[in-house]
C-alpha positions in Angstrom: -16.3 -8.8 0.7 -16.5 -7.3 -2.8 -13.5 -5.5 -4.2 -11.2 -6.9 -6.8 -8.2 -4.8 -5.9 -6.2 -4.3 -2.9 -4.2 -0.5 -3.0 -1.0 -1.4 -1.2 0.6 1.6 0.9 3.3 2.1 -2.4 0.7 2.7 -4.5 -1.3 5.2 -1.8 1.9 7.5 -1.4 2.5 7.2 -5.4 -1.0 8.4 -5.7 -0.9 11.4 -3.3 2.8 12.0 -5.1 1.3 12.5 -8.4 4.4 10.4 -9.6 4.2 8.0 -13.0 3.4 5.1 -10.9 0.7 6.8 -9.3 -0.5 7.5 -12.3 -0.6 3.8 -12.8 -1.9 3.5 -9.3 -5.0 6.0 -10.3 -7.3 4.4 -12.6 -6.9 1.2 -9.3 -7.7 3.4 -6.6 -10.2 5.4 -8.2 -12.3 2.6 -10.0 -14.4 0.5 -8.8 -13.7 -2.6 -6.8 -10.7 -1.1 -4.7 -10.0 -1.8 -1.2 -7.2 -0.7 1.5 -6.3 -3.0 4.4 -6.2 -1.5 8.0 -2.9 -2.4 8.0 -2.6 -0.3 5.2 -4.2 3.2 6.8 -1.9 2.7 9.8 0.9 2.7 7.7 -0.2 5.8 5.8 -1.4 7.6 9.2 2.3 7.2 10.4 3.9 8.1 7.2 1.9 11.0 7.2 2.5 12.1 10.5 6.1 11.9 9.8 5.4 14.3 6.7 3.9 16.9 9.0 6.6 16.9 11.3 9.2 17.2 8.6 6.9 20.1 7.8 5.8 18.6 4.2 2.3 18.4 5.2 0.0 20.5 7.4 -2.1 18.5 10.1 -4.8 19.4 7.5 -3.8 17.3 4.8 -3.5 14.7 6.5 -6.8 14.3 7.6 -8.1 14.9 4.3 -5.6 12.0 2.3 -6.4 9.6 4.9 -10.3 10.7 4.9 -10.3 10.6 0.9 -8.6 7.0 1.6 -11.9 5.7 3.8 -14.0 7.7 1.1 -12.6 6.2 -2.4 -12.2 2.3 -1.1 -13.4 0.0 0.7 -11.5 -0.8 4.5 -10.8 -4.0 5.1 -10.3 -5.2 9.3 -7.9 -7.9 9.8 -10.2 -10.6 10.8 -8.7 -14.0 12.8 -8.7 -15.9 9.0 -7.0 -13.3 7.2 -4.0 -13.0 10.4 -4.1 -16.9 10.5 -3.0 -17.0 6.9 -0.6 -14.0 6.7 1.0 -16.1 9.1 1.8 -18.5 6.9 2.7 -16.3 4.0 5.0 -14.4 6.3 6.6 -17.8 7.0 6.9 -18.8 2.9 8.1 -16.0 1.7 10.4 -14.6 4.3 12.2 -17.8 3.2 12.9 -15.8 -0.4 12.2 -12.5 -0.2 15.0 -10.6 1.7 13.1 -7.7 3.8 9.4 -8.9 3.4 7.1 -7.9 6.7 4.3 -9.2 8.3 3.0 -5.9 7.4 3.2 -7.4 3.3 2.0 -10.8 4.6 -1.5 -8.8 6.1 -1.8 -7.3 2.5 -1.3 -9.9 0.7 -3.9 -12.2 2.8 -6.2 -9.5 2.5 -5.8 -9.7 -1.2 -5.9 -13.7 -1.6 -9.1 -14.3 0.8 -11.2 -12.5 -1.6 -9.3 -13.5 -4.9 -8.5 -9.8 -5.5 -5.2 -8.3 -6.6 -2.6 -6.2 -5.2 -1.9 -3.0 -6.6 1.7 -1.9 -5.5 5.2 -1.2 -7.0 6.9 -2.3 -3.5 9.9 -4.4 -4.8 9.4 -7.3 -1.8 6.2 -7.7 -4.5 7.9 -8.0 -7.4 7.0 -11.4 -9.4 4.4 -12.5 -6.7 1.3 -14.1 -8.0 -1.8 -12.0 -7.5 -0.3 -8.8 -7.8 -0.5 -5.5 -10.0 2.9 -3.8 -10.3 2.9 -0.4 -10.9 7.1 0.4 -10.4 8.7 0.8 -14.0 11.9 -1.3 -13.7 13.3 1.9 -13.4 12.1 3.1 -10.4 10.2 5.4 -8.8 10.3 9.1 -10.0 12.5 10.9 -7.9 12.0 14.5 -6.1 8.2 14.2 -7.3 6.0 16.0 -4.3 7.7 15.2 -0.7 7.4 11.5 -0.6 10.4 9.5 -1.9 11.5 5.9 -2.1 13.7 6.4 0.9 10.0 7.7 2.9 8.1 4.5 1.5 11.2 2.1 2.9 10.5 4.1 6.5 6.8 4.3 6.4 7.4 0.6 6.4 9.3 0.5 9.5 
């Protein structure tokens, strides 16, 4: 595995907003060195569906987001290592972090097994070691394209 940064789904929908973070998010996800879990383009598939039902996204552009996902970084497949130890982060850190899902703990693996960094402004990351944070402490733009933070809390249901 080579990649040095792991785009998060935060910083995905931040991107595809067009939103300050995303802009933060950009010069990650379009460099080189980026990667996206497949825990990460499930997330985004769903979140996207739900944007086409709400009729904020045509069936269209869907396919191309997720396709320009698989085009601009690198997938990475939940291998047996990689669940083994987001076992054990899910354990640790569900022990401090109120809210923080396997989902994190498959991301964050992702990220550690190959010494790489996440890029995300998801506040269950906030002050973890090995991460990028692209959320201003103010927050995320609001009313910026038709993703908000209250869509990024759901996609992660």
């Amino acid at each position: 595995m080579s990649f040095s940064r792991i785009i998060d789904s935060y910083a995905w929908i931040e991107y595809f907003r067009a939103s300050p973070e995303g802009q933060r998010a950009k010069e990650h996800v379009e460099g080189q060195g980026s990667a996206t879990p497949t825990i990460v383009v499930a997330e985004m598939s769903r979140k996207l569906l739900r944007e086409v039902d709400a009729g904020n996204e045509t069936v269209n552009e869907r396919s191309r987001r997720l396709e320009f996902i698989r085009a601009s970084s690198q997938i990475i497949d939940l291998t047996f290592d990689i669940a083994a130890k987001a076992g054990e982060i899910d354990v640790e850190m569900k022990r401090t972090v109120k809210g923080w899902g396997l989902a994190d703990s498959i991301v964050l693996a992702t990220a550690r097994s190959a010494g790489a960094k996440v890029v995300t402004g998801d506040d269950h990351f906030r002050g973890v070691q090995d991460v990028i944070f692209i959320k201003s402490h103010y927050g995320a733009a609001k009313g910026v394209g038709p993703f908000t933070e209250e869509d990024e809390m759901k996609a992660r249901d």
